[in-house]
C-alpha positions as CSV (number, residue, x, y, z in Angstrom):
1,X,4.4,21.0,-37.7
2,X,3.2,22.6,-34.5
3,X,-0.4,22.7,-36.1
4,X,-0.3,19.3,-37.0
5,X,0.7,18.6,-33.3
6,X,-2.1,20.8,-32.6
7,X,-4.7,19.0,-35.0
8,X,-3.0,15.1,-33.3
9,X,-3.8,16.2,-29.5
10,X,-7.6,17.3,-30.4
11,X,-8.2,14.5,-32.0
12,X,-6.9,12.0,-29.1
13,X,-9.0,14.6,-26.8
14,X,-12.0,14.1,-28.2
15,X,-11.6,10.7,-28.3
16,X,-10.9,10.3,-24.7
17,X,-13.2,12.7,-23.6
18,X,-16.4,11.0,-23.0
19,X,-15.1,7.6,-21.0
20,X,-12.4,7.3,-18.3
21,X,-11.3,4.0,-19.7
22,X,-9.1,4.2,-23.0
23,X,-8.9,1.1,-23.3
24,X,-11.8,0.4,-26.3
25,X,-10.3,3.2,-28.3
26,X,-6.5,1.2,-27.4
27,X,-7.7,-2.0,-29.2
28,X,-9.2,0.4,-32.1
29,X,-6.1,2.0,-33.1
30,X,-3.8,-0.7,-32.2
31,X,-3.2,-4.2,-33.9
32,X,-4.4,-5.3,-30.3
33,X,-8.2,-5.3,-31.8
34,X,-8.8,-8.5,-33.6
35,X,-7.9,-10.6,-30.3
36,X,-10.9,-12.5,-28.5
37,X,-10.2,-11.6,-24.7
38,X,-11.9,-14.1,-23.2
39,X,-10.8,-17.0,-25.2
40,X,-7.0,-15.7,-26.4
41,X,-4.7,-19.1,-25.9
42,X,-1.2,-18.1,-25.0
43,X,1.9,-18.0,-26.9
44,X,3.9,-20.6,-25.4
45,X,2.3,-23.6,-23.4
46,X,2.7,-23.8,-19.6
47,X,3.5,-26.1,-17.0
48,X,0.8,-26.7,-15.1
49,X,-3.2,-25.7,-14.7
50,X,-5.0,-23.8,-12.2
51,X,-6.4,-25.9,-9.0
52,X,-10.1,-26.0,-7.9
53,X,-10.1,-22.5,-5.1
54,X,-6.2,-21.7,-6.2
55,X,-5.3,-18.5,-4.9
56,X,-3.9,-17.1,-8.2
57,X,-0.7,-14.3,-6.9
58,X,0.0,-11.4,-9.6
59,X,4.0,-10.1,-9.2
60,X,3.2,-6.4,-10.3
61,X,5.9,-4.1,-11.1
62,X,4.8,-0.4,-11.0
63,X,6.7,2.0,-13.5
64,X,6.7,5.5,-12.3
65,X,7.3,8.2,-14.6
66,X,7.2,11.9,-13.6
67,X,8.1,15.3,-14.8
68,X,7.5,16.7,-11.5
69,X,7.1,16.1,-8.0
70,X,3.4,15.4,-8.4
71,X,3.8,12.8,-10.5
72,X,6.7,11.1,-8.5
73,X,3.9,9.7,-6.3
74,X,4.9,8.4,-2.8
75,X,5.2,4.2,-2.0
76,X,2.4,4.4,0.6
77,X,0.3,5.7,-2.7
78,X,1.3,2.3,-4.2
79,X,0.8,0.6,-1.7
80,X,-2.6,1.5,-1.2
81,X,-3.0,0.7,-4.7
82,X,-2.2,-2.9,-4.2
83,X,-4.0,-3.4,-0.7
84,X,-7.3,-1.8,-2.9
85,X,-6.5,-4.4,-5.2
86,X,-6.3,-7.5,-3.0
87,X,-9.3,-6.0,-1.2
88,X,-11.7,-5.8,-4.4
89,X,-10.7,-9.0,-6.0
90,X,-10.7,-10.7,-2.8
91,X,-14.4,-8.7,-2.0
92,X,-12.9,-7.6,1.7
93,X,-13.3,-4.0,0.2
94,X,-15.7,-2.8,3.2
95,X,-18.3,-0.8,0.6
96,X,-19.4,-5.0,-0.3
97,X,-21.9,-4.3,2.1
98,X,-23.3,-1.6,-0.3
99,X,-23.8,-4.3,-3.2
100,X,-28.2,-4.7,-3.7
101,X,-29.2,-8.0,-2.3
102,X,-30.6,-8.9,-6.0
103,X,-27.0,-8.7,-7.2
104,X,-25.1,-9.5,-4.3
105,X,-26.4,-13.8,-4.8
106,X,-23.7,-13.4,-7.7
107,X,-21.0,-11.0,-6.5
108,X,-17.6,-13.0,-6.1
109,X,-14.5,-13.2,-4.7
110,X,-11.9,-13.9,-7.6
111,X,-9.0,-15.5,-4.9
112,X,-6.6,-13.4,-7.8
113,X,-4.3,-11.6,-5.3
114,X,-1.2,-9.0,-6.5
115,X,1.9,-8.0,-4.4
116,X,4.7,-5.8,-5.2
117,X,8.3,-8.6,-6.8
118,X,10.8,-8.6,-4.7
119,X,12.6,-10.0,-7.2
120,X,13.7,-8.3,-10.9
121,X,13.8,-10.0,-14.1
122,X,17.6,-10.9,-13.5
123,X,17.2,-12.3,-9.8
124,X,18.2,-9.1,-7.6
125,X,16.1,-7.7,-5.2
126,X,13.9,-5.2,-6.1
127,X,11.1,-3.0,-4.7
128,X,9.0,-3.9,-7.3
129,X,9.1,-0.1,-8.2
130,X,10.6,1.7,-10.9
131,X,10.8,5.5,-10.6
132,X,12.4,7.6,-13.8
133,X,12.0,11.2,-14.5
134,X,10.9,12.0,-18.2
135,X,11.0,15.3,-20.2
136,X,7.3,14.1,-21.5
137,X,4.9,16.1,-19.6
138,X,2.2,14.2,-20.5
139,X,1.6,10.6,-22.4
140,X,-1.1,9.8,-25.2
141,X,-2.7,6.3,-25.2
142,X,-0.3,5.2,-28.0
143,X,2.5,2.7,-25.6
144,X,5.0,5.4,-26.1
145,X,5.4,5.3,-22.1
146,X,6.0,1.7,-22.4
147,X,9.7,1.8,-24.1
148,X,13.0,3.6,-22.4
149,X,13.9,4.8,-26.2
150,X,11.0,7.2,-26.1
151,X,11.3,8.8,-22.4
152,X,9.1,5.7,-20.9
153,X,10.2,2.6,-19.0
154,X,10.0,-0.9,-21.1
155,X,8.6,-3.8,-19.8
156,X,9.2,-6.6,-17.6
157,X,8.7,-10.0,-18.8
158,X,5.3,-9.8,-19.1
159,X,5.2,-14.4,-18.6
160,X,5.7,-13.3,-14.9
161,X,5.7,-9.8,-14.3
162,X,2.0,-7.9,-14.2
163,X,3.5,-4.4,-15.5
164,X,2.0,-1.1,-14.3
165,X,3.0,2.5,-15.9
166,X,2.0,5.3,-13.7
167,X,2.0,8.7,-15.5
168,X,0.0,11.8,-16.4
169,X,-2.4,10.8,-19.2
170,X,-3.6,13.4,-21.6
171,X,-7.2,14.1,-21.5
172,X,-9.9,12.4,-19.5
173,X,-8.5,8.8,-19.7
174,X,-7.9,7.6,-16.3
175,X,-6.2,4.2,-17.9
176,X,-6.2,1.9,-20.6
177,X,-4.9,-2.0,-20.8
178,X,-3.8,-4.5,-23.0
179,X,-5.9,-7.4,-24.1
180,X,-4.6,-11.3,-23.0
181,X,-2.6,-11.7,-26.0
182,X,-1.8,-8.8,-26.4
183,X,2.0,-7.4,-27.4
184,X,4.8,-8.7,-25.0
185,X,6.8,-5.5,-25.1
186,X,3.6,-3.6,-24.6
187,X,1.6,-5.7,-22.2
188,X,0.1,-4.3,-19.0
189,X,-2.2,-1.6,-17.8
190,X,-1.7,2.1,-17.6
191,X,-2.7,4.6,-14.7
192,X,-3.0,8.1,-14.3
193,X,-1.1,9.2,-11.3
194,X,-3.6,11.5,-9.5
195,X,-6.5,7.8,-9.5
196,X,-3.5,5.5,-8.3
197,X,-4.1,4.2,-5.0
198,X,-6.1,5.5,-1.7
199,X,-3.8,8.0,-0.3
200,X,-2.2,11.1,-1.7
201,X,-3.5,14.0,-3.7
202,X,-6.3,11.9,-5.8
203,X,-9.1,13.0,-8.2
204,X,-12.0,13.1,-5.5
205,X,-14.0,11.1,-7.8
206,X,-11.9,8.4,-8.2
207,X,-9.9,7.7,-4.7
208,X,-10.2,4.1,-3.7
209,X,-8.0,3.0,-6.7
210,X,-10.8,1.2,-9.0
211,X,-9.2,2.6,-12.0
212,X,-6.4,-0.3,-11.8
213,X,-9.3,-2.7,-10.7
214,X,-11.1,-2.2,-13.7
215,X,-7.7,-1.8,-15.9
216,X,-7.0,-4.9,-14.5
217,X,-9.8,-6.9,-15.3
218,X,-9.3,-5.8,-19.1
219,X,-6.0,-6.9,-18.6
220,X,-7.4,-10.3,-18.0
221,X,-9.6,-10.6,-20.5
222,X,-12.9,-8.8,-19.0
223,X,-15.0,-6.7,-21.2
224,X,-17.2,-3.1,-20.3
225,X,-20.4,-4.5,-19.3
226,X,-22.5,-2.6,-22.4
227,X,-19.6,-4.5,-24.6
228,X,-19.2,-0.8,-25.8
229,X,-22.2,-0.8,-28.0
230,X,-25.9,0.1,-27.3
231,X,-28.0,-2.7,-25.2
232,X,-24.7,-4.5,-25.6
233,X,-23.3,-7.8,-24.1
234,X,-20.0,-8.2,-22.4
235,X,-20.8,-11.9,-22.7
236,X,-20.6,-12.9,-19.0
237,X,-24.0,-14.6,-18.1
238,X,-24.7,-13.1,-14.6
239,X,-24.0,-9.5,-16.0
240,X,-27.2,-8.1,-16.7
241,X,-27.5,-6.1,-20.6
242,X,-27.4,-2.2,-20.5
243,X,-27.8,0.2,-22.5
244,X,-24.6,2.3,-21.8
245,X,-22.0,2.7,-19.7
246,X,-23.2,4.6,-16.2
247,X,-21.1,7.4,-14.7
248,X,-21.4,9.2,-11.3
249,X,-23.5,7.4,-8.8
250,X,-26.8,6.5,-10.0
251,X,-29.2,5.5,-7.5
252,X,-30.9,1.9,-7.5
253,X,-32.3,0.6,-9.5
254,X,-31.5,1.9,-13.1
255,X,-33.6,0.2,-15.6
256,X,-33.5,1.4,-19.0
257,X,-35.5,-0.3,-21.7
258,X,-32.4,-2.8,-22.2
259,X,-33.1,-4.0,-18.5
260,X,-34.0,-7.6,-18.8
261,X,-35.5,-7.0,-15.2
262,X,-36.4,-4.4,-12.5
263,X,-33.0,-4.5,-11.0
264,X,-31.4,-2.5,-14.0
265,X,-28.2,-2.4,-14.6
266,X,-25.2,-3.4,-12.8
267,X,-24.0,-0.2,-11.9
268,X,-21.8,-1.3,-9.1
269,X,-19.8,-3.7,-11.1
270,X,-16.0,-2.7,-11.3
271,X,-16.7,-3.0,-15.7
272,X,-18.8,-0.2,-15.5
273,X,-17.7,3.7,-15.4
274,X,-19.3,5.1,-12.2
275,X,-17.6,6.8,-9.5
276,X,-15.1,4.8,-6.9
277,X,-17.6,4.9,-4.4
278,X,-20.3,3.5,-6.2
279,X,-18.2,0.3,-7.3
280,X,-18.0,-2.6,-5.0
281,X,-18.2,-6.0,-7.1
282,X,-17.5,-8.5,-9.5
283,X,-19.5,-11.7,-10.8
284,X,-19.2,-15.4,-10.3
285,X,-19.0,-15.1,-14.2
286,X,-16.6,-12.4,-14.3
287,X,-14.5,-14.4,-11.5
288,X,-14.5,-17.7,-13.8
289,X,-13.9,-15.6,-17.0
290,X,-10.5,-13.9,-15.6
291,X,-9.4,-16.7,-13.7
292,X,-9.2,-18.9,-16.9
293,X,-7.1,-16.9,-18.4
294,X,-4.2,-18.6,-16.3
295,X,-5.9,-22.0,-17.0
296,X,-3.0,-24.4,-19.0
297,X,-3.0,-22.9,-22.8
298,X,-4.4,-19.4,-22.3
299,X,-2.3,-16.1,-21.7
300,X,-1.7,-15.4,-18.6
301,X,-0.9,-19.0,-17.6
302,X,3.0,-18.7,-16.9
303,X,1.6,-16.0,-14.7
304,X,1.1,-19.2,-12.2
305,X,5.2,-20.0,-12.2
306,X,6.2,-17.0,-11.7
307,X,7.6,-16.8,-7.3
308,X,9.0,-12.9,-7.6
309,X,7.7,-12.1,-4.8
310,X,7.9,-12.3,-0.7
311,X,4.9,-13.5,0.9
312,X,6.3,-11.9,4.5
313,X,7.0,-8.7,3.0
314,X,4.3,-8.0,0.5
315,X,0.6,-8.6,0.9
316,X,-0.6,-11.8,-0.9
317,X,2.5,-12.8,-2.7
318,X,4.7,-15.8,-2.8
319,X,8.2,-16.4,-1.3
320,X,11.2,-15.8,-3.2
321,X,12.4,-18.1,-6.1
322,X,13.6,-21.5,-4.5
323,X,16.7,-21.6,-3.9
324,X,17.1,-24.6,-1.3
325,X,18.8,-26.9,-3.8
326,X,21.5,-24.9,-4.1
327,X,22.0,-24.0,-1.0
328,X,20.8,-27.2,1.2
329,X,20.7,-29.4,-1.5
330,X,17.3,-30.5,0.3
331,X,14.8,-32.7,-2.0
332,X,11.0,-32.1,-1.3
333,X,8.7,-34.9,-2.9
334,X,6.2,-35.4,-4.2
335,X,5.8,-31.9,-5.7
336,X,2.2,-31.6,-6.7
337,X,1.6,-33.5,-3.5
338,X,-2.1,-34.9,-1.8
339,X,-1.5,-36.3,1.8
340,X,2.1,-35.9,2.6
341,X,5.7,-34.4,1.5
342,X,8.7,-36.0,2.8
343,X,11.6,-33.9,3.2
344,X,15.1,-35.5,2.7
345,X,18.9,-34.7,2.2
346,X,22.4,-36.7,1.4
347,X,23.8,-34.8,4.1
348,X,22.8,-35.0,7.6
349,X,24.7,-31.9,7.9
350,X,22.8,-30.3,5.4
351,X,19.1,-30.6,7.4
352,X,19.2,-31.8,10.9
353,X,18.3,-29.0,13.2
354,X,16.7,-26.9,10.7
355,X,13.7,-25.5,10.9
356,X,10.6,-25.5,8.7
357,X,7.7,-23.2,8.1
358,X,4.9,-23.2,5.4
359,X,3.1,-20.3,4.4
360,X,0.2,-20.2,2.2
361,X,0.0,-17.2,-0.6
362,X,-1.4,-14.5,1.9
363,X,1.4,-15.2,4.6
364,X,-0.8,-17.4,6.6
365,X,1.7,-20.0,9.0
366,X,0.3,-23.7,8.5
367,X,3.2,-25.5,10.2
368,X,6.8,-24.9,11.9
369,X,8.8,-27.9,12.9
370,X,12.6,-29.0,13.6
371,X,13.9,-31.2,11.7
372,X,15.5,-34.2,13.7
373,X,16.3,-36.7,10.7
374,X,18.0,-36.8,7.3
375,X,14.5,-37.9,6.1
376,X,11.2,-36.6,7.1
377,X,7.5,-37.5,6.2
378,X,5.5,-33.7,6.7
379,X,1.8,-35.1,7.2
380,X,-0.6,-32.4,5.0
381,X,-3.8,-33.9,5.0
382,X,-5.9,-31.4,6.3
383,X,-4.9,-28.4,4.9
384,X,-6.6,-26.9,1.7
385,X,-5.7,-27.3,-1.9
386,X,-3.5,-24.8,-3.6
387,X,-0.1,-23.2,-3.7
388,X,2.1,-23.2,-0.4
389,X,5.8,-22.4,0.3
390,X,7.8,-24.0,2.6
391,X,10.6,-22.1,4.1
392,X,13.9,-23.6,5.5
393,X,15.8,-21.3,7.8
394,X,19.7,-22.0,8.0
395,X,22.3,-21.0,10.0
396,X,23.1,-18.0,7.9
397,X,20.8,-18.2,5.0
398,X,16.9,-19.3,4.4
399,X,15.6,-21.1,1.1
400,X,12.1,-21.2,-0.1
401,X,10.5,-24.0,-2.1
402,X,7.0,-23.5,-3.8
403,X,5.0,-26.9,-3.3
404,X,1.5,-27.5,-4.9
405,X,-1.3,-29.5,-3.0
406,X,-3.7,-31.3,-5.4
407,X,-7.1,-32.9,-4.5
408,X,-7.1,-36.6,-3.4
């Protein structure tokens, strides 16, 4: 038995060994494979599509599983991890400026944001982190960390919750993801704990937390750039064809005889396997690719209804799950709105003197007003389209309603 074990870890080493990214050799060996990523419709239908410059908010929930002290990483190590996050998909990471000017015309900010839930599955508060020793000392690319029943953590509900495991990986994978589509029970990305994050005792090579970035876009349908095959296509337009993937930091440019051009490849792009320093973009392509996978029909669409987390608290995520009705019994209307909301209540009691404030998904204050009537028109014309959410602070308790602006 023992040799057989033997004989199974080898041959998941040499498998791993070559890439830092497991997840081609994930899809391989799991039922995963035969999904499309980029055009995989969801299981159940949503409520609602994505609107024109939406900023699209991610709940994550990180799962932390250690055997030792190491492993039990710190929260400012999370937290970096999300602020890297917002920062690369957001392009605000300060190495943008490092992007060639030939491919800088198409590099893109995805407005996809991620923030720690505040909120659990059942409606308590949560830190959004889940930390649970394990007597595994290290995890193969095979889910196992992904159920309680075999030392690992299960999942959230992956309809609102972007699930992160944080462990020690055998081998040279630095992370793997599921596919759009993929497995509820198994769905989310998978980090080793020494490239999570931007502060803390990190691989040198990999220290500004692109490992989740790239997880992340697999997780939302993006492909390696080289579509894991030689002069390959990740099908994304504004991605140049490479040979193969590129590792270290390779100086520009880097033409091979794939190169449809003298810029070479796209060495910079977060799909591609170089060092943490030497990533710094993604497409316009890429950008429309992952963002319509939360466009009505396709997976990660419920992703959209999903309000577990505080936009005070955690950087670009929404307020808590509405509770005003219940405790104001306060209507808001119309909700999609264009021009105006008006704010209203069959109890004087109930609204007069409270006051108002609406946030958009980073945090930012559009508006704070006290109320002086049991009905109230809130004029909105001028600010942009997308998600806000409009807080109403009580006596003893505040309630948050998520509003939606549409185009006229």
């Amino acid at each position: 038995m023992k040799i057989n074990f033997i004989i199974l870890i080898l041959f998941f080493a040499f498998q791993t060994s070559a890439q830092k990214c497991g997840t081609v050799n994930y899809l391989k060996q799991s039922s995963s494979r035969s999904l499309s990523p980029l055009t995989t419709p969801a299981t159940t239908s949503g409520t609602r599509d994505t609107l024109p410059n939406e900023i699209i908010i991610v709940p994550v929930v990180v799962h932390v599983l250690y055997n030792n002290e190491a492993q039990n990483i710190s929260n400012d190590q999370i937290l970096s991890q999300i602020a890297a996050l917002n920062a690369d998909y957001r392009r605000l990471n300060e190495d943008r400026v490092n992007t060639p000017a030939p491919f800088a015309k198409v590099a893109a900010d995805t407005k996809i944001v991620f923030c720690l839930s505040k909120t659990d599955p059942d409606g308590r508060n949560t830190s959004g982190i889940i930390r649970k020793f394990t007597q595994e000392q290290f995890w193969l690319s095979d889910d196992q960390m992904k159920f309680s029943s075999k030392g690992g953590d299960d999942a959230w509900d992956s309809k609102r919750y972007l699930n992160i495991w944080v462990c020690n990986l055998f081998g040279s994978t630095l992370g793997y993801s599921v596919m759009p589509g993929g497995p509820s029970e198994k769905d989310g990305v998978v980090i080793q704990y020494n490239v999570f994050g931007t502060t803390g005792e990190l691989n040198s090579e990999f220290n500004k937390g692109r490992t989740a970035t790239h997880e992340i876009g697999h997780w939302l349908g993006l492909k390696h750039l080289w579509n894991d095959a030689s002069c390959g296509d990740d099908g994304i337009d504004d991605t140049p064809t490479q040979q193969s993937n590129n590792s270290y930091c390779p100086s520009f440019p880097r033409t091979s005889s794939c190169s449809p051009n003298s810029f070479g490849d796209m060495f910079m792009d977060y799909m591609d396997f170089t060092d943490d320093e030497c990533m710094n973009m993604f497409t316009i392509g890429q950008r429309n690719a992952m963002r319509g996978q939360f466009a009505m029909g396709h997976a990660r669409n419920s992703i959209l209804n999903s309000a577990a987390c505080d936009s005070v608290l955690a950087q670009g995520g929404p307020l808590p799950a509405d509770t005003a009705a219940i405790e104001f019994k306060i209507s808001i209307f119309p909700n999609p709105f264009v021009s105006q909301v008006t704010i209203s209540s069959d109890n004087a009691t109930d609204i007069i003197g409270k006051e108002i404030k609406l946030y958009d998904a980073t945090g930012k204050i559009y508006l704070v007003k006290t109320l002086q009537s049991q009905r109230t028109v809130i004029p909105l014309y001028s600010i942009p389209t997308g998600v806000y959410f409009l807080k109403v602070d009580g006596i003893k308790n505040s309630s948050v309603y998520k509003i939606v602006k549409q185009n006229n």
